[in-house]
N, C-alpha and C positions, 0 to 999 in steps of 0.2 A: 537342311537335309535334302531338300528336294531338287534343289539347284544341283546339289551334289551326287544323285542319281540319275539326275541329267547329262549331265558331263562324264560320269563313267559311263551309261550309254550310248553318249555319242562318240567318246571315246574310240571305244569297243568296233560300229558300228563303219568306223573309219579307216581303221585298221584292217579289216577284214575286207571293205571294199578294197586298198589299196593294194594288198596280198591279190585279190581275184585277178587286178588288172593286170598288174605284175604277171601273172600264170598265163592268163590270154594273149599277153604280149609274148610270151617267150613260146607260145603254142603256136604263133602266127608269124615266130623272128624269119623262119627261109621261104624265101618267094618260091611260088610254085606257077606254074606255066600253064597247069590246068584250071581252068575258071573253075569247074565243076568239083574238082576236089579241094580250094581254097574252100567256096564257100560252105561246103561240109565241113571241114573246123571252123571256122567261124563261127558257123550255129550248133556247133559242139561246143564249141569254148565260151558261147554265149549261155547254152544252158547249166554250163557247168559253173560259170559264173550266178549265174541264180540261183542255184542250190544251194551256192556257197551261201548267195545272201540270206535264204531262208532259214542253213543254220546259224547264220550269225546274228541274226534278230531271235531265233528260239532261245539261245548261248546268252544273250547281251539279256533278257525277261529272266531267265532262269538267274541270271548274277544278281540284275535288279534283286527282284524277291529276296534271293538269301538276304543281301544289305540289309533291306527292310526290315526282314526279320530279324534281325542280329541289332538292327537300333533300335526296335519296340521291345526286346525284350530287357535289353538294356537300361531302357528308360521305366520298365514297370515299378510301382511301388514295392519298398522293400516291406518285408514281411516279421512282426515279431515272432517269437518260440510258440507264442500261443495260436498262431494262422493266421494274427491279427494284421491288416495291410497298418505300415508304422503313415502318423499323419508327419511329414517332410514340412509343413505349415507352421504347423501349432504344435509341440509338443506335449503342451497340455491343453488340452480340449476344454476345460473350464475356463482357463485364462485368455480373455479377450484380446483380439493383436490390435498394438499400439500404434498412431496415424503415422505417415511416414511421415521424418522431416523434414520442413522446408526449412531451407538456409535462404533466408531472406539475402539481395543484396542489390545495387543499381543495375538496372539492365545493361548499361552500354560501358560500366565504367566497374575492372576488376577488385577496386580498391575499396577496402568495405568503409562503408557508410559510418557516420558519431552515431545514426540513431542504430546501425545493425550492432557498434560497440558496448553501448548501452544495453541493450537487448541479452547480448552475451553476459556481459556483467552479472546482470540483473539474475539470468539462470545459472550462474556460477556462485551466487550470492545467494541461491534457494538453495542449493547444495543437492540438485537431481543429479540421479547417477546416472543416467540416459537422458540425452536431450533429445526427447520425445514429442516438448510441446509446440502447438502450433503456432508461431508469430501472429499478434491480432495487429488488424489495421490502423489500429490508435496510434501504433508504438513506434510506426514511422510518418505520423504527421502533425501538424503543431495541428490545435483545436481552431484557432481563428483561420486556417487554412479546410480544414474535415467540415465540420457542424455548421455550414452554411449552406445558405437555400441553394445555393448552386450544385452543391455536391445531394446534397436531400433528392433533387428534381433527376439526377442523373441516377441516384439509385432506381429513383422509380421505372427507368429506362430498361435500368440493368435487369430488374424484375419482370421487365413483361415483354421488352426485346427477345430474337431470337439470336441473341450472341451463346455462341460457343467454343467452352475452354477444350482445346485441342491437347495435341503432346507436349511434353515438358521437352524445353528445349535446350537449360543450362539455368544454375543455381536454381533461381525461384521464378525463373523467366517460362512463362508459357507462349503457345499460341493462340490466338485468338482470333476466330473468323467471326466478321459481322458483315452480313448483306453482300457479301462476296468481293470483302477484304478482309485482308491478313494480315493481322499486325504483331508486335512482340510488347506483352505485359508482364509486369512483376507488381507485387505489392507499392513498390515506391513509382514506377513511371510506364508510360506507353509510349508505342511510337505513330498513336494515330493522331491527326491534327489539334481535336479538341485539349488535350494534355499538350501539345506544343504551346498552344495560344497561351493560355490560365492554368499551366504548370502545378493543377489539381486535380484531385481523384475523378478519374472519367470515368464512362459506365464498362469499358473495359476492366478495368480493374477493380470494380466494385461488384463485377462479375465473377472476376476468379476471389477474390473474398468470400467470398458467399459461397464458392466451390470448393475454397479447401478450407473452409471452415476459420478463415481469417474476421471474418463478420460476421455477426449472431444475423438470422435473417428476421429477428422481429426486433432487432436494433434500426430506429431509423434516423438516426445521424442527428442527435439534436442537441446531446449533449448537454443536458442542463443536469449539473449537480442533483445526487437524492439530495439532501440538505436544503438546497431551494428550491427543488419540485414539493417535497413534504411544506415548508411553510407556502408557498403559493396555494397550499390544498387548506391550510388554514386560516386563508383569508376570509371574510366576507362574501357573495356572490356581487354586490357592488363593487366592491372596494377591487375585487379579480376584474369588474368589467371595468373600471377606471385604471388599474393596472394596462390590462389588454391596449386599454384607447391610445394611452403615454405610450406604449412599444411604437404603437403604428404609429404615431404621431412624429416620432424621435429616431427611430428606425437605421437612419442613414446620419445620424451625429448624436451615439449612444453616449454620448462621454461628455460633451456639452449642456451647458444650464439653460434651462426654459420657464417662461413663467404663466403660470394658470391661476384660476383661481380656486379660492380656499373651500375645502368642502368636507365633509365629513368622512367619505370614501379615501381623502387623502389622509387623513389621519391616522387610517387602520395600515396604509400603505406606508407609514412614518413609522409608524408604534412596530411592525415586524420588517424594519429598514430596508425596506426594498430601492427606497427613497429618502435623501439626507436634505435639509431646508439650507438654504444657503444666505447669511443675514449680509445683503449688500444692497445699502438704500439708492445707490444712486444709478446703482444699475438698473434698480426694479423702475424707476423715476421716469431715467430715460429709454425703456423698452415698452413700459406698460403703460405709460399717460402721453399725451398729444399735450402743446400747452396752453389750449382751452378747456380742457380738462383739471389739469394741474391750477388756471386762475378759477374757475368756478369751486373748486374743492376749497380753494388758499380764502374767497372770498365768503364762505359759510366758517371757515375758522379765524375769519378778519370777524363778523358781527357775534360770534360769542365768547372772541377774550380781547377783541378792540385792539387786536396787534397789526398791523399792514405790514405784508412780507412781501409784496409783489408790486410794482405797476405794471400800466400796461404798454410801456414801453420795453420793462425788460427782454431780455435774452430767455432760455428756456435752461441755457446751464446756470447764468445769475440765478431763476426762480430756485432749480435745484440746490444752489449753494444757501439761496436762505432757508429754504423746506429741514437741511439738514444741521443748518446754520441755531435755527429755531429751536430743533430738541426732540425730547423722543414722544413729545405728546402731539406735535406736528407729522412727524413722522407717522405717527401712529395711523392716522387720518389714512396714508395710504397704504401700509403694508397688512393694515387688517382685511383689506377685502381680496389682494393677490398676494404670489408668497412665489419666491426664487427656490426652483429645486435643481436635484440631479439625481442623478441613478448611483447608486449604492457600487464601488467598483467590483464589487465581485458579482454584481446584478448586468452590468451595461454591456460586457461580455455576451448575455444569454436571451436577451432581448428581444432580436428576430426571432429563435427558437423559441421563446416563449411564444411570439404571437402564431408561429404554425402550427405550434402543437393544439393550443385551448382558442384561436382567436378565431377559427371553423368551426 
């Protein structure tokens, strides 16, 4: 509106200069031969020129105004029967207004996304008759990609950084200035480097989360099942600090068998399956004994059943093949004091989360 009372202004303002000139020219079209009577039109037709302009500037304020008036009054709230100004907002003043929605979709790419498909489904499949709700951060990223320290550490960024979410700039894409850059984010990607590199939630985007309420902000990315946060809260406080130690220990080959030894903290960690025992002799044989180990053990069960399983020429997979060769009372000898485990599959997943959350 206000560009637009400018331009009728200037308009106006231009118009009237042109007419003036026009007048002075045609006041001044026949030459005259007296210097002294030239310049007397002249500065008659100059003042007459300025008048003109003074009314044209009083003319072009008095139009403004009216304008003005005629949009303010136009734009005033409308009025019920009863004097009441109506609310254009809310029509019912009790009822809370619902968040706007974000149509999630890739920033750079028009074609909607399997997980924005999903997503639709999903709220066509609740049967809301407004699609009202807000898209959460879960719903477009696999968990082995979100719930890792990397993404955890960047939230922390996102929280105490001074990034800020700008205007909306198309779908679910905003702006985003940080330290003075501007970059374009959506829930699924950014265009600043750290999301080009590791193609995961940067603290751009764990920022506009948090802003339109895509993230709980006292969610902090860890992602461990209730179901196995409650039994971890029923372990032992040993048996949680033996838990703890196997995360960090295992951390980086959650899926892989490792062998310790036997203790009573592993038992409690066996009995609510955090950990499955894995019965394989020849592996525990050759990870967990050196084969001066394996002849010193072989030679206290050579002097109490008088069996010789070993020389000391053999090999260390010969020794192994008679240890297993022997039976399970030979065996016994070793697997009583170490024992093959592995993490529970639904456990080896949550591992590093376990150790950030409890392992501080």
């Amino acid at each position: 509106m206000q560009d637009f009372l400018i331009s009728c202004s200037t308009f106006i303002l231009f118009l009237i200069i042109l007419l003036s000139l026009a007048w002075l020219l045609f006041k001044i079209r026949k030459k005259s031969t007296n210097v002294i009577g030239l310049m007397l039109k002249v500065c008659g037709s100059l003042f007459g020129l300025c008048f003109c302009l003074y009314l044209g500037v009083i003319f072009t304020i008095v139009v403004a105004t009216v304008i003005a008036l005629i949009v303010y009054y136009r734009h005033l709230p409308k009025t019920s029967k009863e004097g009441n100004p109506v609310n254009l907002i809310d029509p019912e003043p009790n009822q809370k207004l619902k968040p706007t929605t974000v149509n999630p979709e890739a920033i750079l790419n028009s074609v909607p996304s399997q997980s924005m498909k999903n997503y639709e489904e999903k709220s066509i499949e609740k049967g809301s008759s407004t699609n009202t709700a807000i898209p959460q951060l879960k719903d477009f990223w696999n968990a082995k990609d979100l719930y890792t320290r990397r993404v955890r550490e960047r939230l922390k960024r996102a929280k105490s950084e001074d990034i800020v979410i700008g205007r909306r700039l198309f779908g679910s894409t905003y702006q985003v200035d940080s330290y003075g850059e501007t970059y374009k984010a959506s829930l699924q990607s950014c265009t600043c480097p750290d999301f080009s590199y590791k193609q995961t939630p940067c603290k751009h985007i764990l920022k506009l989360a948090l802003k339109i309420g895509a993230l709980d902000p006292h969610d902090q990315l860890f992602g461990i099942p209730d179901e196995l946060d409650l039994r971890y809260q029923s372990l032992s406080k040993s048996s949680q600090k033996m838990f703890l130690m196997l995360c960090y220990q295992h951390q980086y080959a959650p899926s892989e068998r490792f062998i310790t030894k036997r203790s009573v903290e592993l038992d409690g960690l066996l009995k609510n399956g955090f950990i499955i025992e894995s019965i394989d002799p020849e592996f525990l044989l050759k990870n967990a004994y050196t084969v001066s180990e394996l002849r010193a053990i072989l030679r206290e069960y050579q002097n109490e059943t008088g069996k010789k399983v070993c020389t000391s020429n053999d090999s260390k997979q010969t020794i192994i093949n008679n240890i297993i060769s022997e039976g399970d009372k030979c065996i016994s000898l070793f697997t009583s004091h170490n024992i093959i485990l592995e993490f529970d599959p639904e456990v080896a997943p949550h591992i590093v989360s376990f150790y950030d959350k409890y392992g501080n």
